[in-house]
N, C-alpha and C positions, 0 to 999 in steps of 0.2 A: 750478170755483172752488177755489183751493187753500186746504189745511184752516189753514196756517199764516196767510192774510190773514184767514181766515173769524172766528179767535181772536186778534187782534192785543191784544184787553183782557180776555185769559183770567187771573185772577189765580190765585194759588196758594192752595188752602185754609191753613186758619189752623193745621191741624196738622202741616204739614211740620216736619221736622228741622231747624235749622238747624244745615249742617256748617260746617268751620272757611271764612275767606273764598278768594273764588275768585284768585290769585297772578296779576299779569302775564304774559303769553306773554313770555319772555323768551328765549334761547338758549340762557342754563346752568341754563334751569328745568328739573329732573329728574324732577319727582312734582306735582301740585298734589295741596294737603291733602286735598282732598275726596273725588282718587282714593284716595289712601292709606287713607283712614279706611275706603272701600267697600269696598277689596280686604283690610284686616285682618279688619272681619267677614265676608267670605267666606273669609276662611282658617280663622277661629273655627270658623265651620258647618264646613268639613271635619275639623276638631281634634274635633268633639262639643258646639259650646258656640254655639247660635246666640242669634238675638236675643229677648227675653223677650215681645216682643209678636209679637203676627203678620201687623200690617201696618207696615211701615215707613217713611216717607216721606224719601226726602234729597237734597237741593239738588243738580241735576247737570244743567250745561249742554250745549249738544250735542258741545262740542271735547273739553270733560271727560271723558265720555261717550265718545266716537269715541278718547280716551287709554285710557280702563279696558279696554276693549275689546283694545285693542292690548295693553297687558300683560296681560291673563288669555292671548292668545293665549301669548305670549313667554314662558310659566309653562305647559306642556303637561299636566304632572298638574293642577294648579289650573281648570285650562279644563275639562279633563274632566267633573271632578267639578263645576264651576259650570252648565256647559251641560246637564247629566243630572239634576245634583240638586235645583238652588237654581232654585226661581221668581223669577223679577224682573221685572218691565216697566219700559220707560224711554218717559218722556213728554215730548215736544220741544214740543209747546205749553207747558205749565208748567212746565219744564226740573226733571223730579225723576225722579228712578231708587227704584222701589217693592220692596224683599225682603217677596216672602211666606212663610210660616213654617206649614206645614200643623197643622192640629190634628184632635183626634177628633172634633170635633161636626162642623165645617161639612166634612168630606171626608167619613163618613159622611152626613148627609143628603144631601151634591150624589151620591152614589154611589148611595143608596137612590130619589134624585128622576129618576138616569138610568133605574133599571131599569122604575119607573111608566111614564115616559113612553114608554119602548119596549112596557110592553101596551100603552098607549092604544095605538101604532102597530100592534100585532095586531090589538087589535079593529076598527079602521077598516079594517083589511085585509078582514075576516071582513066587515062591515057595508056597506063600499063597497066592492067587488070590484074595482073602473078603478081606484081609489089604491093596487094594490099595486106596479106598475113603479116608480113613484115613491118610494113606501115605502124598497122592496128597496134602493135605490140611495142611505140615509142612514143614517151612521153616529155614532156616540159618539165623538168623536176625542178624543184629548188634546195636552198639550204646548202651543208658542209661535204667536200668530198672527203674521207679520212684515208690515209697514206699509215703505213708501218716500214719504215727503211733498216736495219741491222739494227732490229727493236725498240726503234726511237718511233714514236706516234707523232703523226705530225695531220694539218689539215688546211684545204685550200675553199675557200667558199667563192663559182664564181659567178659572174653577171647572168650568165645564160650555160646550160645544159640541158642536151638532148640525150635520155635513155632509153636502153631496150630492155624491157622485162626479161631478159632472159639473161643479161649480160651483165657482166660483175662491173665495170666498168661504167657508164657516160661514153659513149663515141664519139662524140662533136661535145666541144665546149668555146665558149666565143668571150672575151673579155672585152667590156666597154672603157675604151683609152681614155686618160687624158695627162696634163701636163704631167704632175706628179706619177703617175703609174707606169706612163710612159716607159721608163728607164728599166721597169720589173719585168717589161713583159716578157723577155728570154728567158730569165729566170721560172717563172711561171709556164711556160711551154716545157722546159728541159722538165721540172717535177714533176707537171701532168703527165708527160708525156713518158718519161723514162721510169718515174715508180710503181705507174699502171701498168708495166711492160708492152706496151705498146696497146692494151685493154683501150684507153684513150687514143684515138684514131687523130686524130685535128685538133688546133687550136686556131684558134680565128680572134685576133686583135682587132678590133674598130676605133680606130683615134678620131674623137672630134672636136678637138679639142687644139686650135694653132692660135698660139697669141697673135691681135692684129691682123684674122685673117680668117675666112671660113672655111678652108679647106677640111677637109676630113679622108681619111685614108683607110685602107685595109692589107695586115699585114695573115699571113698565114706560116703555120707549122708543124711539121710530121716527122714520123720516125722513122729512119731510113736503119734497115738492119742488114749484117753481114755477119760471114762465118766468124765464131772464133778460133784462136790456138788450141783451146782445149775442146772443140765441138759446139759449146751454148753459143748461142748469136749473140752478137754483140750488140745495143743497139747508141746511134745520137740522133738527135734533134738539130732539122734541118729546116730554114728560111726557105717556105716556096715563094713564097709573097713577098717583097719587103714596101712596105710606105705606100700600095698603090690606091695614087688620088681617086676617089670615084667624086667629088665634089670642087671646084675650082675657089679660087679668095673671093670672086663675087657670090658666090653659094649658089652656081651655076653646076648641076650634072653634067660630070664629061662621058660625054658615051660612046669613048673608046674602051675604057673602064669595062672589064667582064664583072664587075660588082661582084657581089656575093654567090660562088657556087659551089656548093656541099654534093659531090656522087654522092649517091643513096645507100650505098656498100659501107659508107664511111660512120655511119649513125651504129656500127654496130659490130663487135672481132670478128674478123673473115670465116671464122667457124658458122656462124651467124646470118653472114651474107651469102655466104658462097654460092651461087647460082643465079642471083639476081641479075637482070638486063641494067646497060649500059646507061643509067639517067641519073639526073640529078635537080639537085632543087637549088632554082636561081632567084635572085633577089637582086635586079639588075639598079645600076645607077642612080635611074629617075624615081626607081620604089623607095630606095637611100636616101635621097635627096629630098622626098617628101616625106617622107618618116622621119629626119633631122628635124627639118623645118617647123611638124607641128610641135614635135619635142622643145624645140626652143622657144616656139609659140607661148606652151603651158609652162616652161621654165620660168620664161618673163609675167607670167600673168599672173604666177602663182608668189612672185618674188614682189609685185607693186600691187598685189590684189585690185587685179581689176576686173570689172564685170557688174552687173546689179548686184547691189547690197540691198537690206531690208536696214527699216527703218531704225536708229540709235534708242537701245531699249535701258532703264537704267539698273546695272548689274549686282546683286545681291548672291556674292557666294556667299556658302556654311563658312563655318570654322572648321577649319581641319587640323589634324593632330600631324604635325611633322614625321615627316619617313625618317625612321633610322639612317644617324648619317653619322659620320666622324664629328665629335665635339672638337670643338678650338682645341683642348688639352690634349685630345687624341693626336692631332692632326700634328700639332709640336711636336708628342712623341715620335714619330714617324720621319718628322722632319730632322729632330737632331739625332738618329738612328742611322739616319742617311748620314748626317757630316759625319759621325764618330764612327760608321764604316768607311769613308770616303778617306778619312783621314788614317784611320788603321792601313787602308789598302795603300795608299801613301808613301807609306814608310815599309809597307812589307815590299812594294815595288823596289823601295830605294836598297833595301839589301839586296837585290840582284845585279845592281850595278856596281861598279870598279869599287866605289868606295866601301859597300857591304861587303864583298868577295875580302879586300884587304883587312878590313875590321874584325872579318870571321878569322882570315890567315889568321893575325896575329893572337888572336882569343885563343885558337886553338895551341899555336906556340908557348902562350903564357901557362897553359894547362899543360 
């Protein structure tokens, strides 16, 4: 089943951006807005000056998208540093291209939540001795997962993935929540989970993020498959988890809370697993709740600089020669490129409504 029919009434959460409107295909189209506007703030981020939120949402269809593409290539430095630096994922279901924008909290705990889960991997090594080939052979990987849907490239980069050398896929992937991202993350389960065909075993949500409040939650997601009509299995993406607090508004661990636990079967397609005993790797409440804490520790300490400093020395940079950037007169171009498509698409909109439809009737009548 392709993921594109499976989503045909996927709507777009309610916090996407909206960019300027998307321009006609036309022949002397040279930029649509929405590329322009993408590739300024990825020029910003190389300048020093990225975007003030850290999850970003913006309106971008797949032709759009297959255009940015092509000029970041067309831009050698610019590609560089986007394809090294800059997180992004592009979503061909909801047609929206995401800049993520790293911060201390949630890279330090998804950093501190990898190295836990690699004891748990010790100990069940130490405790079931037949789970360590299996073991040995799964890594912490980082960087882009890449997807191909009914020929459309798409790709998701996320917080934390566990792979098995042997496996085409990531079996466990865990995203670090918060306000903004919050709203994505079904979105982000059904992808992983439904264009890897089930290659992607889990998704694991960790929110920590409540205004007014410290709670933190974890939500969970898998693919639950059935026959089809014509024989293929059919698969969707199902809530095992929804919101469950393991952290209370005082930043109190609740330890009713099962916290975080991964079967070990799940790091890898059942091809993969198949014989392995019954265990899994836990990362309980109080492990959470203090792995938040030092997170928020080095968040704040890192955000008012605080600590020993050495003594004020007085600074002597070189001269440096400016990085290639858009001049003022590029950047106008660009900018009235945008209105004079914005305004084209305008008026081409407006022939689809009653009074275009009428104006055509009659043109053609006079003809």
């Amino acid at each position: 089943m392709a993921l594109l029919e499976s989503f045909k009434q996927t709507t777009p959460p309610g916090s996407i951006v909206i960019g300027p409107p998307t321009p006609p295909l036309t022949a002397d189209a040279k930029i649509s807005g929405r590329v322009a506007a993408i590739l300024r703030v990825f020029k910003a981020c190389k300048n020093g000056y990225p975007p003030s939120e850290p999850w970003t949402v913006n309106k971008l269809n797949s032709g759009e998208y297959e255009e940015l593409q092509r000029r970041l290539k067309d831009d050698v430095e610019l590609w560089g540093y986007v394809d090294n630096r800059v997180r992004y994922d592009y979503d061909p279901i909801g047609s929206k291209l995401i800049i993520r924008m790293t911060t201390t909290l949630h890279d330090t705990f998804a950093s501190e939540l990898v190295t836990e889960i690699k004891k748990g991997f010790e100990n069940l090594k130490k405790i079931q001795v037949e789970t360590r080939p299996f073991i040995d052979k799964i890594s912490s990987v980082s960087g882009a997962i890449h997807f191909e849907e009914d020929g459309k490239k798409f790709k998701h980069v996320p917080d934390i993935r566990f792979h098995h050398k042997d496996a085409a896929w990531p079996g466990v992937v865990i995203e670090v929540s918060y306000s903004q991202k919050r709203k994505s993350l079904i979105d982000l389960a059904e992808n992983y989970l439904l264009a890897s065909d089930g290659g992607i075993r889990v998704m694991v949500g960790i929110d920590l993020e409540y205004k007014k409040s410290k709670e933190a939650s974890i939500s969970i997601w898998r693919l639950k498959t059935s026959p089809g009509h014509d024989g293929q299995p059919e698969g969707e993406v199902i809530q095992e988890l929804d919101n469950e607090l393991f952290r209370d508004a005082e930043g109190s661990p609740i330890l009713s809370s099962a916290g975080l636990e991964l079967p070990l079967d799940n790091f890898a397609v059942q091809a993969l697993s198949k014989g392995l005993p019954d265990c899994s790797v836990i990362v309980g409440p109080e492990t959470l709740c203090t792995l938040l804490a030092e997170a928020e520790k080095w968040n704040e300490k890192s955000t008012l600089l605080q600590g020993v400093k050495p003594a004020r020395i007085k600074r002597k940079y070189r001269q440096r020669t400016p990085e290639e950037q858009l001049t003022m007169s590029d950047e106008e171009k660009v900018i009235e490129e945008e209105r004079r498509m914005r305004r084209k698409t305008a008026k081409a909109d407006k022939s689809y409504g009653e009074e275009g439809l009428l104006a055509e009737a009659s043109s053609q009548e006079a003809i």
